[in-house]
C-alpha positions, 0 to 999 in steps of 0.5 A: 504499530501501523496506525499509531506508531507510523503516524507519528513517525510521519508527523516528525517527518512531514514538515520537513518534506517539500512544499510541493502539496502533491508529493507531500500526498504520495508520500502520505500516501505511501507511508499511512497506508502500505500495500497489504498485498507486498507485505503478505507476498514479502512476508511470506518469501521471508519465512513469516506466517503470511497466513496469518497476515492474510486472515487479518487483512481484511480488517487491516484494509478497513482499518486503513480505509477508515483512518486514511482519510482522516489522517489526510486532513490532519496534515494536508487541512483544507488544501487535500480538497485542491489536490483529491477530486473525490469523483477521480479518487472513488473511480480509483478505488473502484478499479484499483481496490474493489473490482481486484479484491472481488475478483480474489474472492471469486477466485478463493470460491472457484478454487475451493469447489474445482480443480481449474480454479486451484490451477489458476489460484496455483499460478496466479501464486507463482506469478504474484510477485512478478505480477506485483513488480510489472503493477508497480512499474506501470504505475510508477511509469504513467506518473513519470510524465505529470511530474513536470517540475516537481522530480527534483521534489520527487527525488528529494523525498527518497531520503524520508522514505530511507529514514522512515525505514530504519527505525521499523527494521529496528523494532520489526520481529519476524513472526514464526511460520506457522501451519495455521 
């Protein structure tokens, strides 16, 4: 559903955000590519089988990754070249995506052969939606004051995200917890 569904979703919807090229980004942004990690988190708080989504997040992570950039320039055209400096773009992706995931695996590989790293695993669990929360809170709070003028357009795009949810909570099934 992600990576057909929701695109065409988004398309409807695109046309009818505003013009700001910036906020049009986040909001793609946001809506192409959503966070593996809270889904995993989220669906297992709601009794789904989070194991299982987190077997198949790495192909999931490169599905986006490969797709993210091409649904980019299908609706942003050349003009995704003024908005993205690619040097920015790959610092983030390293520091955001790449140094964070090897240190989960480092952990996974540490838990798995000593007892203190299944300590640190058992409370970086505990503390994963906390942690999350204050992630998103810093992040949303270091944009707050590079909005400028464009709140007004900020605000505007919450009803979009509303709408965009309706139809997924129809079509959505949890999935059964499972041991696997």
């Amino acid at each position: 559903m992600n990576f057909v569904v929701v695109p065409l979703i988004v398309a409807a919807m695109f046309a009818f955000l505003p013009a700001d090229q910036a906020v049009r980004l986040g909001v793609l942004l946001v809506l192409l590519c959503p966070c593996v990690d809270y889904v995993i988190v989220f669906s297992g708080l709601a009794g789904g089988s989070n194991r299982r989504l987190l077997a198949a997040t790495p192909l999931l992570l490169i599905a986006q990754m490969a797709l993210l950039p091409l649904f980019l320039y299908l609706f942003m055209g050349s003009e995704l070249a003024d908005i993205v400096e690619a040097g920015l773009f790959l610092e983030a992706f390293l520091v955001l995506i790449v140094i964070p995931l090897a240190l989960a695996w480092a952990l996974q590989a540490w838990s798995a052969r000593r007892p203190a790293g299944q300590k640190v695993s058992a409370a970086a669990t505990t503390t994963m939606v906390p942690l999350m929360a204050a992630t998103l809170l810093v992040v949303v709070a270091s944009q707050i004051p590079k909005l400028d003028d464009s709140l007004g357009d900020v605000v505007a795009v919450v009803p979009f995200y509303v709408v965009f949810l309706l139809p997924r909570r129809s079509l959505a099934r949890p999935w059964p917890a499972s041991s696997a």
